[in-house]
N, C-alpha and C positions, 0 to 999 in steps of 0.2 A: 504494500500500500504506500500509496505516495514515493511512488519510485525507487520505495525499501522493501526488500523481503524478508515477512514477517516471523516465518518460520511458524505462520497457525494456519489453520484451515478454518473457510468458511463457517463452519457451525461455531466456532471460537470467539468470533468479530461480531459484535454489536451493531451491524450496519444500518443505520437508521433508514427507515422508508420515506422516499422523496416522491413527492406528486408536481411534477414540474406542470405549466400550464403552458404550452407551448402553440397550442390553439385556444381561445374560447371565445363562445358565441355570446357577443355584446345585445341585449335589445335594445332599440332603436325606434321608436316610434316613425321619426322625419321619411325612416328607408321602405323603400316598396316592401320589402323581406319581413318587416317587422325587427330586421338588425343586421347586423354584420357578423363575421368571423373574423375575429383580432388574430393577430399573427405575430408571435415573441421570438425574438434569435434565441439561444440556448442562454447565452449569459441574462437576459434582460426575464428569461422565465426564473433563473435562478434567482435574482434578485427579489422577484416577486413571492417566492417562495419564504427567501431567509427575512422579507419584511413583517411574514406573516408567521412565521417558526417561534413555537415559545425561546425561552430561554436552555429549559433541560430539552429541547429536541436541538438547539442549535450547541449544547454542550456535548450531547452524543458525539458532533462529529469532533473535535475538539478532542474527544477522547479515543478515539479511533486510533490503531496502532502507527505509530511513526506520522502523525499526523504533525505536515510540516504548512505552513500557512502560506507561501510564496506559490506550492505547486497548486493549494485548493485555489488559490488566488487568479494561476492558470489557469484553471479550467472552469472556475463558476463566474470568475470577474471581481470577488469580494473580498475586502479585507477582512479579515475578521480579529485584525486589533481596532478598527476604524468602525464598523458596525456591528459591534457586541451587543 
């Protein structure tokens, strides 16, 4: 994990479950449809996510093994000494 090997196996790891939003359907009154379909890059659903992540769901990952903040940083877009 985080570009370390952890020497555990899957059943071992606390991995917390992520619902990212990467589609969702907006209602709209103004649109013929009755709304739209909003559309997130992967980092911008992630941030939607970790706005809404309590506190002990966004420390799960925090405790993740070899959890290094620079690579989560890679790959969600988030600081997580900056939005704790």
């Amino acid at each position: 994990m985080f570009n370390t090997d952890t020497g555990l196996t899957r059943d071992k790891i606390n991995i917390p479950i992520i619902n990212l939003k990467l589609t969702e359907w907006i209602e709209d009154e103004t649109k013929t449809e009755g709304g739209y379909l909003k559309t997130r890059t992967y980092k911008e659903a992630w941030q939607l996510y970790w706005n809404g992540a309590s506190k002990e769901d966004k420390q799960k990952f925090l405790d993740l093994p070899n959890f290094d903040r620079w690579v989560f940083k890679d790959i969600t877009g988030i600081d997580v000494e900056v939005q704790a």
